[in-house]
C-alpha positions in Angstrom: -45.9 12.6 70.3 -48.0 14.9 68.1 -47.4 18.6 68.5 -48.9 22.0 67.1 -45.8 24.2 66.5 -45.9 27.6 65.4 -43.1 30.5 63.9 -44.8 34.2 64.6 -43.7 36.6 62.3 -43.8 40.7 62.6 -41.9 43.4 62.9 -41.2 44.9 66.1 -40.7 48.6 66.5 -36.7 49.8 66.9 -36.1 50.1 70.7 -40.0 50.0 72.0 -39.8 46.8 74.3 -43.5 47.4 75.9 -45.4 48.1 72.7 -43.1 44.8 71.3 -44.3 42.5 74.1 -47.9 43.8 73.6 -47.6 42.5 70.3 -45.7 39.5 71.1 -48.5 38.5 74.0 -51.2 39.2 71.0 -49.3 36.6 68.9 -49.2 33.8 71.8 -52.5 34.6 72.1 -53.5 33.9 68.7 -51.5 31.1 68.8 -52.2 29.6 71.7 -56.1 29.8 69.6 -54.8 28.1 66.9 -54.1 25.2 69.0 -50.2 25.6 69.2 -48.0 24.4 71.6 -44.7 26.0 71.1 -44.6 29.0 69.4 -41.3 31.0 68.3 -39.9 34.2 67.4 -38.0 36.0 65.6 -34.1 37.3 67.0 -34.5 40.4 69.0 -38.3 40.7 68.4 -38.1 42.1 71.9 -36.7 45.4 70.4 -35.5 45.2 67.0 -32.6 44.1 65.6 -30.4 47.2 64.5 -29.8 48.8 68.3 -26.3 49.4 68.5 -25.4 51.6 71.2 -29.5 51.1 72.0 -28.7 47.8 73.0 -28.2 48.8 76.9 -31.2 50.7 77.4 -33.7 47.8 75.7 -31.6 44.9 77.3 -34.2 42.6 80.2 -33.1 39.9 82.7 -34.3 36.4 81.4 -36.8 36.7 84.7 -37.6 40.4 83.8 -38.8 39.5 80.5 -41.1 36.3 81.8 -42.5 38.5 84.4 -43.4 41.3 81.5 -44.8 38.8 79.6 -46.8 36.8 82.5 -48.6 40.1 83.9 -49.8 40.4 79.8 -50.9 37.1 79.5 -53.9 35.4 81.2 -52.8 32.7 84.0 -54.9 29.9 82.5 -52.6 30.0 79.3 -51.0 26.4 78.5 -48.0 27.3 75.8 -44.6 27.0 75.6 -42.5 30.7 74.0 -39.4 30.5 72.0 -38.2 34.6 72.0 -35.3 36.6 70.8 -34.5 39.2 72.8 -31.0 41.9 74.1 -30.4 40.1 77.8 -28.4 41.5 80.4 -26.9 39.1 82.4 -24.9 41.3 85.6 -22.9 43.7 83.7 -22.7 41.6 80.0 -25.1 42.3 77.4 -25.7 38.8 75.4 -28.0 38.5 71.7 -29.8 35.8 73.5 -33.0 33.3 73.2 -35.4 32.0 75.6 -37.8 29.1 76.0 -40.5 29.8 78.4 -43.0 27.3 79.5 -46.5 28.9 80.6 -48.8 26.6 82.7 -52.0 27.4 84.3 -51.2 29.2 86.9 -47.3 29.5 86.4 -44.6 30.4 84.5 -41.1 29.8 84.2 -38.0 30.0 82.1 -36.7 27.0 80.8 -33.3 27.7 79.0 -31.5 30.5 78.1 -29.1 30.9 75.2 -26.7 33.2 74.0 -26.0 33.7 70.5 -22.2 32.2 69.7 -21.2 33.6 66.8 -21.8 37.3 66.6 -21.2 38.6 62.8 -19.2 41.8 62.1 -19.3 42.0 58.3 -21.7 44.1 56.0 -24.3 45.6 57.8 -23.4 43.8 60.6 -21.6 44.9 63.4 -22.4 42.6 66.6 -19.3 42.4 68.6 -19.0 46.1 69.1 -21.9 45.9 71.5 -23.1 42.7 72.5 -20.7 39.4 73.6 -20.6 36.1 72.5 -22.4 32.7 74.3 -19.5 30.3 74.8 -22.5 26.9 75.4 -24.7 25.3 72.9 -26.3 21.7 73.6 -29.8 20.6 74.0 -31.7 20.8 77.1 -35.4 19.0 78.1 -38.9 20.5 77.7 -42.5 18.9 78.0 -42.4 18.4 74.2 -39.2 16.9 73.7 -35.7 17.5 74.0 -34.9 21.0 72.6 -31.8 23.0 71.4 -31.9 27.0 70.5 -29.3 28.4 67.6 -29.6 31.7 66.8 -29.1 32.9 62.9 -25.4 32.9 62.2 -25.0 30.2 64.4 -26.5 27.3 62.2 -24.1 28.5 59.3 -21.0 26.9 61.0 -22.5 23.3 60.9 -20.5 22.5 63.9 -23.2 24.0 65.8 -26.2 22.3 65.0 -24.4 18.8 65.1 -23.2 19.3 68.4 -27.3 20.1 69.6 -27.8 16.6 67.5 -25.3 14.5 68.9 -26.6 15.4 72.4 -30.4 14.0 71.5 -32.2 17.4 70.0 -34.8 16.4 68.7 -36.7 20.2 67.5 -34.3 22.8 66.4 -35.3 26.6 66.7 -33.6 29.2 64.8 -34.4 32.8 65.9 -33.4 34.9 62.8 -33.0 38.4 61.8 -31.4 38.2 58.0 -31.7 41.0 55.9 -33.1 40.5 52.4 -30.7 40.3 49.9 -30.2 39.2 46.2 -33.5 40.5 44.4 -33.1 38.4 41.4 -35.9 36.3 41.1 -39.7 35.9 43.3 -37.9 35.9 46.6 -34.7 37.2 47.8 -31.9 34.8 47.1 -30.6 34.6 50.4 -33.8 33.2 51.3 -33.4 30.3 49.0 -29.6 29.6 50.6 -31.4 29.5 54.1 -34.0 27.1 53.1 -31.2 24.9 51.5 -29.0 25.2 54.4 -32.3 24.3 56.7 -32.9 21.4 54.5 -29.5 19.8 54.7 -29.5 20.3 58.7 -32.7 18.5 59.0 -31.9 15.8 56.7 -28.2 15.0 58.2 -29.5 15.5 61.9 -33.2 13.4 61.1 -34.2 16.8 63.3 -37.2 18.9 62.9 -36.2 23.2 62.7 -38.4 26.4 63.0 -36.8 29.5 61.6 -38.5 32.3 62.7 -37.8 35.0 60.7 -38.1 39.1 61.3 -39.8 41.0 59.0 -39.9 45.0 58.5 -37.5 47.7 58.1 -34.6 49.2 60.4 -32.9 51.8 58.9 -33.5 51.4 55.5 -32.6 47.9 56.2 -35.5 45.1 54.7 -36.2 42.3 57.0 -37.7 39.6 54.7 -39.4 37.2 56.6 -40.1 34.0 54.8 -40.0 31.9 58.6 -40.4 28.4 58.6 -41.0 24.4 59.6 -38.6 22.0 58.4 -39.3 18.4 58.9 -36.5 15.6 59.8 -36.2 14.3 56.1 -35.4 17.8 54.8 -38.8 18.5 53.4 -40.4 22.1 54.4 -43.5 21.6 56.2 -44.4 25.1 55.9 -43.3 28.6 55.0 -44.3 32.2 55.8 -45.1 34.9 53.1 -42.3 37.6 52.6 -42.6 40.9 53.6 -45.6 40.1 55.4 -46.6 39.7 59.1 -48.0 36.6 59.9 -48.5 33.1 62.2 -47.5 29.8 60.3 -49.0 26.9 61.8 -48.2 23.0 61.4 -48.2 19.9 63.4 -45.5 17.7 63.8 -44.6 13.9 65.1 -41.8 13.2 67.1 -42.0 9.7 66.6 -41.5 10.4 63.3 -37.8 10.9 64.0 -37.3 7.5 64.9 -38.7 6.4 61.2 -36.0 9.0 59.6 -33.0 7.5 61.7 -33.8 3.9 60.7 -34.2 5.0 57.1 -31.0 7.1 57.4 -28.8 6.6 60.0 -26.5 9.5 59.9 -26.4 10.5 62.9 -26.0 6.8 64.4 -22.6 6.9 62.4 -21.5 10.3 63.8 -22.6 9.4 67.8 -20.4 6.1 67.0 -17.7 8.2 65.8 -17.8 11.4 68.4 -15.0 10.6 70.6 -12.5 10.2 67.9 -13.7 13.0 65.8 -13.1 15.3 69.3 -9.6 13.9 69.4 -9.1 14.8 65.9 -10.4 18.3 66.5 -8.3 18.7 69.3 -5.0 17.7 67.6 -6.0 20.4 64.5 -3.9 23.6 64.5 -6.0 26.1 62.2 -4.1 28.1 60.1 -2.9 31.8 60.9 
């Protein structure tokens, strides 16, 4: 199966959720133009990234945000949206990420995730107002079996081999990470994200879109720099930095099944799984 897939890139203005989905309905738009099929976006593009305390008042209901978006959007649309966003879940506020499937003449969500590791280092500071997902795993869509990790989640690499081991095929990566580094043409932590993309893809025989956000919060620089990353490791495609923009590419899901021939990594670690879980279960991490 041969799909268009797509990573929008802008930045979203701190706490103003109906001027952000304006803009994120003009990007599906444009997309959807372009001949894409699924199309993804940045963490918390919704509202910004650096809410804090802000997070209550910008947080939607998976539902609430599909309905904002479905009134914006014309009913003939055929598109499937991959969106960052603050969700409120009852009484919990969750960093979350959802997959919406839009049909001609419907909508609906398919998945919902909530980030799992919530970062309280640096600038970051998470936890204090947002809590953390406690399930990851792949789920089904029209183009193939799907799994959502959201930016600090794919640096504990437990996280994106669990989503392989249960059949993920595409990987998307929401992302809001700072620029940092400024010691050569990009920021350096750009180049660790593109490595650590590359290894994921490679090990898993997975595809990945990062979608990045770009802008300024606070005197805080959002580089951007989103991409496609194909199941040999290879990058399909990239985004500028600092720049708003739509990266487009098409990709082959049968081309997975070439990858896992040639490289049969993840083979080995589905024939391996149960003891592996046994083993983890038996470790005692340190104090």
């Amino acid at each position: 199966m041969q799909i268009t897939v797509g990573c929008a890139q802008f930045a979203p203005k701190k706490a103003h959720v109906e001027e952000n989905l304006d803009r994120v309905a003009a990007h599906i738009l444009a997309a959807a133009g372009a001949g894409v099929r699924v199309v993804c976006f940045a963490e918390a593009i919704v509202s910004g990234y650096f809410l804090e305390g802000g997070v209550l008042d910008c947080a939607l209901e998976a539902d609430e945000l599909l309905e904002k978006l479905r009134k914006r959007l014309p009913a003939e649309l055929d598109i499937d949206v991959v969106l960052g966003f603050y969700e409120s879940r009852g009484e919990v506020l969750f960093n979350s990420a959802a997959y919406l499937e839009f049909l001609p003449g419907s909508a609906r969500v398919v998945h919902v995730y909530q980030k799992f590791f919530l970062p309280t280092y640096g600038v970051f500071d998470e936890e204090r107002f947002v809590s953390s997902g406690n399930e990851v795993g792949a789920f089904d869509t029209r183009f193939g079996k799907s799994a959502m990790l959201i930016c600090e989640d794919v640096w504990h690499s437990i996280m994106p081999t669990i989503c392989a081991v249960q059949g993920t095929q595409i990987l998307y990566v929401p992302s809001a990470s700072p620029a940092r580094g400024f010691k050569g043409d990009r920021p350096a932590n750009m180049e660790r994200w593109e490595k650590l993309l590359s290894s994921i893809c490679e090990e898993h025989s997975i595809y990945c879109l990062n979608s990045m956000l770009v802008g300024f919060e606070g005197g805080k620089g959002f580089g951007g720099g989103s991409s496609i990353t194909g199941p040999d490791g290879a990058l399909l495609a990239s985004s500028p930095i600092f720049e708003e923009s739509l990266l487009v590419t098409q990709i082959d899901l049968e081309h997975l099944r070439t990858e896992r021939a040639r490289s049969p990594l993840l083979g080995d670690l589905r024939s391996r799984w149960s003891q592996l879980i046994n083993q983890a279960q038996r470790a005692t991490p340190p104090e």
